[in-house]
C-alpha positions in Angstrom: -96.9 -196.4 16.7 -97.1 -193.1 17.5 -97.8 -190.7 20.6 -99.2 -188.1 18.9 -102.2 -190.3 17.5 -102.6 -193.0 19.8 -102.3 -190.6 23.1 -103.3 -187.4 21.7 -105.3 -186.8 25.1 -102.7 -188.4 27.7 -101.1 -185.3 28.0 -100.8 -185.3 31.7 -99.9 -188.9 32.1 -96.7 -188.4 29.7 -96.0 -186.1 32.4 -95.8 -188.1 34.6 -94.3 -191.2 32.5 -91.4 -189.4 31.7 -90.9 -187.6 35.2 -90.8 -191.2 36.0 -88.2 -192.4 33.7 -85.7 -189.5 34.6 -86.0 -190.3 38.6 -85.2 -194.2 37.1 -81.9 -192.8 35.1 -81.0 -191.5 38.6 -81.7 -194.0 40.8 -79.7 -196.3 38.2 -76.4 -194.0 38.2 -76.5 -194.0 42.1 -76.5 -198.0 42.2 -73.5 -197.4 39.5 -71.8 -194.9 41.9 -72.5 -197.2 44.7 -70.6 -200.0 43.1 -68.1 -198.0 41.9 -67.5 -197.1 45.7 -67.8 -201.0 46.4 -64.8 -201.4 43.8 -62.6 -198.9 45.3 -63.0 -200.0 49.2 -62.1 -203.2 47.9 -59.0 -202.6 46.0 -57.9 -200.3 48.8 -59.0 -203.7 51.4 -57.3 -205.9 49.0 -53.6 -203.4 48.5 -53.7 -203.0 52.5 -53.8 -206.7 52.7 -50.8 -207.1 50.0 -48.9 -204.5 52.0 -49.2 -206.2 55.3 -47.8 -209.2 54.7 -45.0 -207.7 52.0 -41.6 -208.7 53.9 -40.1 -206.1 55.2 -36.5 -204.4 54.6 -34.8 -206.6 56.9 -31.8 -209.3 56.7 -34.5 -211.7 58.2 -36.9 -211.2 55.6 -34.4 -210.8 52.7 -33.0 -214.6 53.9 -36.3 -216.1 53.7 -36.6 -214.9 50.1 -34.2 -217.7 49.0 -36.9 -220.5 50.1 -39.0 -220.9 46.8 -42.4 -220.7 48.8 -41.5 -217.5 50.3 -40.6 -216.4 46.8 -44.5 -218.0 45.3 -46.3 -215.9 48.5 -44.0 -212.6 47.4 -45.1 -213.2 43.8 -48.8 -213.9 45.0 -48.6 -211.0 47.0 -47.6 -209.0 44.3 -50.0 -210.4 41.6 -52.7 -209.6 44.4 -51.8 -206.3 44.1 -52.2 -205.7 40.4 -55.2 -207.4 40.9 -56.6 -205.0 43.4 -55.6 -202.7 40.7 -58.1 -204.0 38.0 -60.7 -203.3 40.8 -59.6 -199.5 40.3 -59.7 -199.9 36.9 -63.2 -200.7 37.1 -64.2 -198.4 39.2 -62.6 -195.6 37.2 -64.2 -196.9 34.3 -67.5 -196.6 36.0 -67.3 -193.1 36.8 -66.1 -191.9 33.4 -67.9 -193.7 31.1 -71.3 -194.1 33.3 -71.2 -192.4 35.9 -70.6 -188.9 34.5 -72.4 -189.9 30.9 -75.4 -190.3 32.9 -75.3 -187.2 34.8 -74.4 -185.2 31.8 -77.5 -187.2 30.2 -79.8 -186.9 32.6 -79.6 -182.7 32.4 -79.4 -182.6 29.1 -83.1 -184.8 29.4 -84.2 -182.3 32.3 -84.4 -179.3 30.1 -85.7 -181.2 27.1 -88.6 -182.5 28.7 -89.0 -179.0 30.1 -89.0 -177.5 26.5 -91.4 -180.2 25.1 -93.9 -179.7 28.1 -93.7 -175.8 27.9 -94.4 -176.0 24.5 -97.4 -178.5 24.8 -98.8 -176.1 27.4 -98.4 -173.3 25.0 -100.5 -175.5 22.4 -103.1 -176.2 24.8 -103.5 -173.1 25.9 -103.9 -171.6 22.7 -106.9 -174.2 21.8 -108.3 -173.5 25.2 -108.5 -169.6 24.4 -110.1 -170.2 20.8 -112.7 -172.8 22.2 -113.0 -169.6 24.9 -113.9 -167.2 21.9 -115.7 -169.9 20.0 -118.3 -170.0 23.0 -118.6 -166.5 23.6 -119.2 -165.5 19.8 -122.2 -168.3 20.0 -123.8 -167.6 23.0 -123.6 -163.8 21.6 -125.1 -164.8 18.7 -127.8 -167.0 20.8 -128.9 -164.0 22.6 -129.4 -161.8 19.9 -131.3 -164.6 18.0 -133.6 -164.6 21.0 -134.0 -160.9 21.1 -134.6 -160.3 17.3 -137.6 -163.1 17.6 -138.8 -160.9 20.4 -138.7 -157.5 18.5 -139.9 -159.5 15.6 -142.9 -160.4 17.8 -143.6 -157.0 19.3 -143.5 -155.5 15.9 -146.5 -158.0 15.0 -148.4 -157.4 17.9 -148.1 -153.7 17.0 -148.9 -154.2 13.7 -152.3 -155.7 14.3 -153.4 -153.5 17.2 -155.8 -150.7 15.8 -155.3 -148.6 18.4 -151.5 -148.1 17.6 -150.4 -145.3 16.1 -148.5 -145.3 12.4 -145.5 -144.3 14.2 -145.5 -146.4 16.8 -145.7 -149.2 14.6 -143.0 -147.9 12.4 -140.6 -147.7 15.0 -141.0 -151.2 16.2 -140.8 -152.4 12.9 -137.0 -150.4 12.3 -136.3 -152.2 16.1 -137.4 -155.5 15.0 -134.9 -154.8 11.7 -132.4 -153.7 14.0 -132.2 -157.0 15.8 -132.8 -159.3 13.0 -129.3 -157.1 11.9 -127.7 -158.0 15.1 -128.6 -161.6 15.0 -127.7 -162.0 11.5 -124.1 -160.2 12.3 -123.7 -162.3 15.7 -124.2 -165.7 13.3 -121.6 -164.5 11.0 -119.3 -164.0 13.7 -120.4 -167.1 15.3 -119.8 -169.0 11.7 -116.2 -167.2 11.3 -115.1 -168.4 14.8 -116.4 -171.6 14.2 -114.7 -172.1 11.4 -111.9 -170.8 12.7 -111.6 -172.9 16.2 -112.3 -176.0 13.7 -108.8 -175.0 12.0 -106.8 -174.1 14.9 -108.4 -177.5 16.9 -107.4 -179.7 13.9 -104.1 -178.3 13.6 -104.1 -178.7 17.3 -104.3 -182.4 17.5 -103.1 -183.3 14.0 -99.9 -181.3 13.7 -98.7 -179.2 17.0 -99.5 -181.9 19.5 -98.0 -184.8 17.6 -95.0 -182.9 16.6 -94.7 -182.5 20.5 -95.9 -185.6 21.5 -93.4 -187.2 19.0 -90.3 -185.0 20.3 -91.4 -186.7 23.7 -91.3 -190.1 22.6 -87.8 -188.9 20.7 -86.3 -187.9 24.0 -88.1 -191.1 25.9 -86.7 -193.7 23.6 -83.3 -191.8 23.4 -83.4 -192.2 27.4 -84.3 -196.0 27.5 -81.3 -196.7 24.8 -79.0 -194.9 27.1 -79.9 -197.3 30.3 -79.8 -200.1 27.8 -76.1 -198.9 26.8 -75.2 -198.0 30.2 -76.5 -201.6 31.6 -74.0 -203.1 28.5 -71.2 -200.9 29.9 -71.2 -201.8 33.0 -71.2 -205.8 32.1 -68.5 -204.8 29.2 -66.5 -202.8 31.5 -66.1 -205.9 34.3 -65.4 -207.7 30.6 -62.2 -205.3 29.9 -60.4 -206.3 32.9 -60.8 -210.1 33.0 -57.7 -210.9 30.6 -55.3 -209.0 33.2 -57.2 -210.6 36.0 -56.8 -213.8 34.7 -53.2 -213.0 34.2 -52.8 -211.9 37.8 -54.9 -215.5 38.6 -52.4 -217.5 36.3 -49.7 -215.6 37.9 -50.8 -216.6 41.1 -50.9 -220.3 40.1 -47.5 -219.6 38.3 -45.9 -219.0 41.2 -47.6 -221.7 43.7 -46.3 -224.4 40.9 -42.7 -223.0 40.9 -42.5 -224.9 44.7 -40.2 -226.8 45.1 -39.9 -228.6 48.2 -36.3 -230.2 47.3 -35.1 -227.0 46.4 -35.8 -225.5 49.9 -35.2 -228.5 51.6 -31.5 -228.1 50.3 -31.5 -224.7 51.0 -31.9 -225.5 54.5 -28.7 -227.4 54.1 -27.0 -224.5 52.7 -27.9 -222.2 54.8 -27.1 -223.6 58.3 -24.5 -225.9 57.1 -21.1 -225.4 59.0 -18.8 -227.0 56.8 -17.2 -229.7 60.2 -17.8 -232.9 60.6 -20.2 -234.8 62.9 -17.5 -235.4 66.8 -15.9 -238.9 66.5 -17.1 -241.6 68.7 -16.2 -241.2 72.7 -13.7 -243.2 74.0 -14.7 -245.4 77.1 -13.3 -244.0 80.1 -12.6 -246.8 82.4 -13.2 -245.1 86.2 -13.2 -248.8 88.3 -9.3 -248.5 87.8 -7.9 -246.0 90.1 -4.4 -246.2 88.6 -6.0 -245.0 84.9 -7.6 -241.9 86.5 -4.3 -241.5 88.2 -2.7 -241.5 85.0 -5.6 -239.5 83.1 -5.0 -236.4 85.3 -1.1 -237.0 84.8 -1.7 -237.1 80.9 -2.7 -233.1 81.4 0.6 -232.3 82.8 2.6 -234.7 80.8 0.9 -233.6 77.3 3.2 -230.6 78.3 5.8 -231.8 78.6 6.0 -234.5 76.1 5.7 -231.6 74.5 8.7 -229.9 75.3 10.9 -232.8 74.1 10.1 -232.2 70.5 11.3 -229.7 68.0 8.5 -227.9 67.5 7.3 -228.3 71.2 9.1 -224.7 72.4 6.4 -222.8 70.5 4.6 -220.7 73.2 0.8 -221.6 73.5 -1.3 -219.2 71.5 -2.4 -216.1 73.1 -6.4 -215.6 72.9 -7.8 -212.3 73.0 -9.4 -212.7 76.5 -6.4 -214.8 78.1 -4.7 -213.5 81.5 -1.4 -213.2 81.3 1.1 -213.2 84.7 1.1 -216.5 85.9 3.5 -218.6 87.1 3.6 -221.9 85.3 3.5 -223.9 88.2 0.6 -222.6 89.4 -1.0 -222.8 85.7 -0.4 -226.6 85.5 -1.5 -227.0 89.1 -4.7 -225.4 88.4 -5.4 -226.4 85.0 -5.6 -230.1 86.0 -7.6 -229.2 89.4 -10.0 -227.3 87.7 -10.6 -229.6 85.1 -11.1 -232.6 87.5 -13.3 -230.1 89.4 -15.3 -228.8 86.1 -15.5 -232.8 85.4 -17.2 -233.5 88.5 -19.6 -230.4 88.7 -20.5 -228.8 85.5 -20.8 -231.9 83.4 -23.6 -230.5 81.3 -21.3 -227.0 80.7 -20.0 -226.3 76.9 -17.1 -223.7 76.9 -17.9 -220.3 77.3 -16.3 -219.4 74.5 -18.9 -220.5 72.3 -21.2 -218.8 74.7 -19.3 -215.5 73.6 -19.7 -216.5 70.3 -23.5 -217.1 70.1 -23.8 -213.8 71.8 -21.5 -212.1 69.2 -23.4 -213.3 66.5 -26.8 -211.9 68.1 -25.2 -208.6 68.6 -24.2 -208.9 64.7 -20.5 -207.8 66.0 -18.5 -209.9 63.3 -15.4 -209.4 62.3 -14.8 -207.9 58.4 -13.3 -211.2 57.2 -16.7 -213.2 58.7 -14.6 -215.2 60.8 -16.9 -215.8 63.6 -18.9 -217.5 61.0 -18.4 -221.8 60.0 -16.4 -222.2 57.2 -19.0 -222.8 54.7 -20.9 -219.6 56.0 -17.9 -217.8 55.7 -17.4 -218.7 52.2 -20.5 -218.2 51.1 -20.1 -214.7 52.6 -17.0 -213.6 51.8 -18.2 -214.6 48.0 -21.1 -212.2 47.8 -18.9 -209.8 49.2 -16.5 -210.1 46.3 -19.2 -210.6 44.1 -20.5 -206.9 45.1 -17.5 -205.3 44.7 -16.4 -206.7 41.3 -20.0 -205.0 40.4 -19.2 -201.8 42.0 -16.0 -201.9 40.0 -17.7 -202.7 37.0 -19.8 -199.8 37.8 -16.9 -197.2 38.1 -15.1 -198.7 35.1 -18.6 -197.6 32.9 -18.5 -194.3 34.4 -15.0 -193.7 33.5 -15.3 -194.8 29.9 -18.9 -193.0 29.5 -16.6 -189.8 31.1 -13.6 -190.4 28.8 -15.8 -190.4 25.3 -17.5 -186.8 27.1 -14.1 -185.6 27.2 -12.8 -186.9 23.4 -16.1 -185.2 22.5 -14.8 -181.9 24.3 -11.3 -182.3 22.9 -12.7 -182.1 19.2 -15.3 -179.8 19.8 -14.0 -177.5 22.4 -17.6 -175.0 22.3 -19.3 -178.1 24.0 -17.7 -177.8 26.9 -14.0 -177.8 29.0 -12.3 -181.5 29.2 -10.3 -180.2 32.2 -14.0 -180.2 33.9 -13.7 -184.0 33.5 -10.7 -184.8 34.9 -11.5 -184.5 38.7 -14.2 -186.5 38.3 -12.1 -189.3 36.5 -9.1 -189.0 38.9 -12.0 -189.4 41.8 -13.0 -192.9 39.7 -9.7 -194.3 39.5 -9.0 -193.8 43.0 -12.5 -195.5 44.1 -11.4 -198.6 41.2 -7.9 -199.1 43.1 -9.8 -199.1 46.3 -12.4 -201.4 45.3 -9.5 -203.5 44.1 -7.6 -203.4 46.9 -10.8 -205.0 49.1 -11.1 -207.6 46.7 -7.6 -208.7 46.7 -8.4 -208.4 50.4 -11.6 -210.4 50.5 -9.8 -212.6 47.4 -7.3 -213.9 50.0 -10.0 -214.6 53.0 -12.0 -216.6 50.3 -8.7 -218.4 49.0 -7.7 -219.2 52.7 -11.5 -220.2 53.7 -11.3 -222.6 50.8 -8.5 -223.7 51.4 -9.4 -224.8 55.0 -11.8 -226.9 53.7 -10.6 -230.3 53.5 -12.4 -233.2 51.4 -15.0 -235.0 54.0 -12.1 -238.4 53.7 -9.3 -236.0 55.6 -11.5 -234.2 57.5 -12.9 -238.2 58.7 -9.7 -239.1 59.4 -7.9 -235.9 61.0 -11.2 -235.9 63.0 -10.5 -239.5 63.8 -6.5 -238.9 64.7 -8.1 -235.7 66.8 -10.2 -237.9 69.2 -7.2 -240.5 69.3 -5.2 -238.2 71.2 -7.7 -237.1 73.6 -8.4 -240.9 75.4 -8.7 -239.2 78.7 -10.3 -235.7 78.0 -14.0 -236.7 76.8 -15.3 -233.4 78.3 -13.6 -232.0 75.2 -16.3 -233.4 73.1 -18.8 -230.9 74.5 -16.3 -228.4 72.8 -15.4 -229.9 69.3 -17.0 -227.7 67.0 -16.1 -224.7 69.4 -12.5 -224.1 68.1 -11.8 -220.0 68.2 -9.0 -218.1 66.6 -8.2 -215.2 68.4 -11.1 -212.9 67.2 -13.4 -216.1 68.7 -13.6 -217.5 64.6 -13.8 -221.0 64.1 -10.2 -223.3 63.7 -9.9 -226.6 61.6 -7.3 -227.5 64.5 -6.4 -227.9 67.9 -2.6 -228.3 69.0 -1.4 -230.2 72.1 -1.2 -227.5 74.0 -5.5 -226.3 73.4 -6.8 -229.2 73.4 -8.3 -228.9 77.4 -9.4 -225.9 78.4 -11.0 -225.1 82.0 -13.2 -222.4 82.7 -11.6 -220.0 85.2 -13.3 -218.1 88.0 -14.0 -215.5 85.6 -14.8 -217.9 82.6 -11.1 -217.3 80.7 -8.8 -219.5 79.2 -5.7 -220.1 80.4 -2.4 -220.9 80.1 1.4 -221.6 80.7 3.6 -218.8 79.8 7.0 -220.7 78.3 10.3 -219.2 76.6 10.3 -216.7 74.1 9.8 -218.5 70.6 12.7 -219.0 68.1 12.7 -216.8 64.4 11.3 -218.6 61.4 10.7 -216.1 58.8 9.7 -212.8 58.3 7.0 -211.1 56.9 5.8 -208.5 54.8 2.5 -206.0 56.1 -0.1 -205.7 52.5 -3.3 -203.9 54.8 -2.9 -201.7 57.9 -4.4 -204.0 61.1 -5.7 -202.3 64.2 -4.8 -205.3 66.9 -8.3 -204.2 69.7 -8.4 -207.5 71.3 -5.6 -208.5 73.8 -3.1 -211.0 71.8 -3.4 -209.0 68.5 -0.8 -206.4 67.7 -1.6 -203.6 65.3 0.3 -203.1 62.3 1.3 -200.6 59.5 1.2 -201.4 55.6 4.7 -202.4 54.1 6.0 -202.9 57.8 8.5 -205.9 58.2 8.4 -208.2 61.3 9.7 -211.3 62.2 7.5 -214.5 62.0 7.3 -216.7 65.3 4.4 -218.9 64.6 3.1 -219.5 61.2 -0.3 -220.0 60.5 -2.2 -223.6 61.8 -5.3 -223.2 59.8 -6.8 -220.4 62.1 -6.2 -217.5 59.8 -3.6 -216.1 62.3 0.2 -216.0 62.0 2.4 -214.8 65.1 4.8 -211.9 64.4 7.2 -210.2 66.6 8.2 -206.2 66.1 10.3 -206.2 69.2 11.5 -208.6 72.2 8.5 -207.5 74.3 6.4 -206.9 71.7 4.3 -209.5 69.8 0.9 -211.1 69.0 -1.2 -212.2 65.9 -1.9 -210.6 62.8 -4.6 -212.2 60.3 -2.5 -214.3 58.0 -4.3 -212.7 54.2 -2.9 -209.4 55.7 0.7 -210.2 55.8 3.2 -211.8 53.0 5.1 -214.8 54.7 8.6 -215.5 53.7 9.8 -218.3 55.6 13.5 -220.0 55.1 13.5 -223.8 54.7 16.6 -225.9 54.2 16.6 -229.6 54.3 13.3 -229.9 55.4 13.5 -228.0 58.4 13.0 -224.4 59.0 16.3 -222.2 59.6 16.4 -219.8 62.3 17.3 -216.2 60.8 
């Protein structure tokens, strides 16, 4: 059905119908622009969220990354962000291919309508004017009708009248003529306007006004298929990012099934695990016999010198880095067995303040470069991602240098490329950094091999553990310090000679001890790395320095080295090469 025929006289309503349907385009493209503002607060809501709880660049963070849960939230967290980005998606979507289609659309319509209506107006006016003309050519011709009847009337009346002159009567006859002239001239006018108001009023509502009318319903229909192909877009356009969402959902459930509660159950092991074992049982300390506790103070001062009586018993006690020195030794073993009585009696509940130092160390992060401070198994692990990391960096030099020896071989044949001198810093700078990078790892090699190495089966370490708690039948407060065994940096030691295994807290919460003969010669040794010796009973040394070996290593990591009479103290064992002369069985002093 058509406009033009059906409402060839609801001119002003499809005014008004169509005014209508371009305010409806409108109101529809702000409820799309409205969304599309939805869609972006709530990708920006949903990224915010993702970024606040995204771990942060610390160790603390980076070690919780090795649980697999933290690992499922990280992944959700990042799925959650690519999800948040389909929300951008759409709302980009909605202003380019809606949005702005629709306001393009709804101008374009603006000005059509515009055109169609001026034109209609123009039409309508023009059937107005000839209707106009029509009327005034018949009421024309009306009047003149009426006034030739009158002349023809008068011209009668004159003509019967005896009285009337000739003349008279002639000239109302020629008036009478006159307007039956008029009239007849006023009806062909009247007839030609007629006719031609009959023409222009059919071509009027037969041609120019559906022509129009059907341009109108053109434009209309062309506007409702737009909102119908709008309305489709914006369903289609939620439609395009579902695949991807559902990607970022299955991602999401991806990483919540990759769990594993085992896995981080063990993890917890490997992360805090020490590498000693669990202290033996206590021995039963029998107090109702007075002669035993006698005899269990005397066992401090007579571990000592039992001591002495053996080979190996001369070897002066190992200096700590925070021992006082200038002592007498009589006044040592006086107040090493009264101050352990005393620290029996008072402080039961005290653990040795060297592990205090520790724990505090480690809080400060103040660690040593070889991760001594650390448990054996932490070291290892340590001191194993430290080679690792260097073997890449090497790796990493070693492909720079070959991708800088091919530039130069390119050079050498075609000299206009470039110089191959140019290279040649660059590759001596490489090489240098590869020796040094070797160098640590040899370095690091040897902490790993000795680290390993002091980490006995769990059978020897049971039974050393069990030999350990033999000799100490009347020192249980040395339980509360088992696992509290220091080298002289504060690391942990695997074990603990006669002469460490008590130690009292002084006033100022040091270690002490007895200050014996100088020890005998029993090797010497080679310097490998430069040592700087900061804490008191270290000594610094030089590289390829020779010294004389006093004390070799116990399992600590330290040997004790001698460069003088007076001067001597430890050096880390993987820094020096040991040569020590054995004959028969028994070390030979040099």
């Amino acid at each position: 059905m058509s406009w033009g025929t059906e409402l060839w006289d609801q001119f002003d309503n499809l005014e008004k119908h169509t005014h209508w349907g371009i305010e409806f385009v409108e109101r529809y493209t702000k409820f799309v622009k409205e969304r599309s503002e939805i869609e972006v607060n709530y990708a920006k809501q949903i990224r915010n969220l993702s970024k606040k709880y995204q771990p942060k660049k610390n160790s603390k963070e980076e070690e919780e990354n090795k649980y697999s849960s933290c690992r499922a939230f990280l992944t959700t967290l990042n799925e959650l962000n690519d999800y948040a980005g389909q929300h951008e998606v759409i709302a980009e979507n909605l202003t380019s291919q809606i949005i702005s289609e629709l306001t393009r659309f709804v101008q374009d319509l603006k000005a059509e309508r515009k055109s169609h209506f001026h034109d209609g107006r123009k039409a309508q006016q023009h059937i107005e004017n000839s209707w106009k003309q029509l009327e005034m050519s018949k009421r024309r011709f009306e009047r003149d009708c009426k006034e030739a009847d009158r002349a023809q009337q008068y011209f009668e009346k004159m003509d019967a009248d005896i009285n009337v002159t000739k003349a008279d009567v002639e000239k109302a006859r020629q008036q009478a003529q006159l307007r039956h002239q008029m009239a007849e001239d006023s009806k062909n006018e009247y007839t030609s306007c007629l006719q031609k108001f009959n023409q222009e009023q059919n071509e009027h509502y037969y041609t120019l006004i559906p022509h129009i009318f059907q341009k109108i319903q053109d434009m209309e229909e062309r506007r409702i298929e737009k909102v119908g192909e709008s309305m489709k877009m914006f369903a289609e356009i939620d439609r395009q990012v579902l695949p991807i969402v559902g990607k970022c959902l299955d991602g999401m459930t991806k990483s919540a099934e990759s769990v594993e509660p085992k896995l981080d159950s063990n993890q917890v092991i490997e992360s805090y695990k020490s590498g000693f074992e669990p202290p033996g049982d206590v021995e039963f300390e029998d107090y109702s016999q007075p002669m035993k506790r006698t005899a269990s103070e005397n066992s401090l001062s007579n571990s000592r010198g039992e001591g002495k009586d053996k080979p190996s018993g001369k070897s002066k006690p190992k200096l700590w880095p925070f021992i006082k020195k200038n002592k007498s030794p009589k006044q040592h073993k006086e107040l090493l067995s009264h101050r352990l009585n005393e620290f029996m009696t008072s402080k039961p509940k005290m653990h040795c303040f060297r592990s205090l130092k520790r724990g505090l160390s480690l809080k400060l992060g103040s660690g040593p470069e070889d991760c001594s401070h650390l448990p054996p198994e932490q070291r290892r692990k340590k001191l194993q991602a430290k080679v690792d990391d260097l073997n890449k960096e090497i790796q990493k030099e070693v492909d720079q240098r070959e991708a800088l020896t091919k530039m130069k071989d390119v050079y050498l044949k075609n000299p206009q490329m470039g110089d191959p001198n140019s290279v040649d810093p660059r590759l001596s700078e490489i090489s240098h950094n590869i020796e040094r990078l070797k160098l640590e790892v040899q370095k690091f090699d040897a902490w790993l091999a000795e680290v390993e190495g002091r980490l006995p089966l769990r059978n020897d370490q049971s039974k050393r553990q069990s030999g350990l708690y033999d000799t100490q039948n009347n020192a249980p407060v040395n339980n509360n310090c088992a696992q509290d065994r220091e080298s002289p940096d504060g690391s942990y030691t695997e074990e603990q000679n006669s002469e460490t295994q008590i130690k009292a807290p002084s006033t100022e919460f040091d270690d002490e001890f007895d200050e014996e003969d100088p020890l005998p010669i029993i090797g010497t040794c080679k310097v490998l790395y430069p040592f700087e010796g900061q804490n008191e009973g270290t000594m610094s040394v030089a590289e390829g320095e020779m010294l004389y070996v006093i004390e070799e290593d116990k399992g600590d990591g330290w040997t004790r080295v001698r460069r003088s009479e007076e001067e001597e103290g430890y050096v880390p064992t993987s820094y020096v090469e040991v040569f020590l002369e054995i004959t028969k069985g028994a070390m030979t002093y040099i």
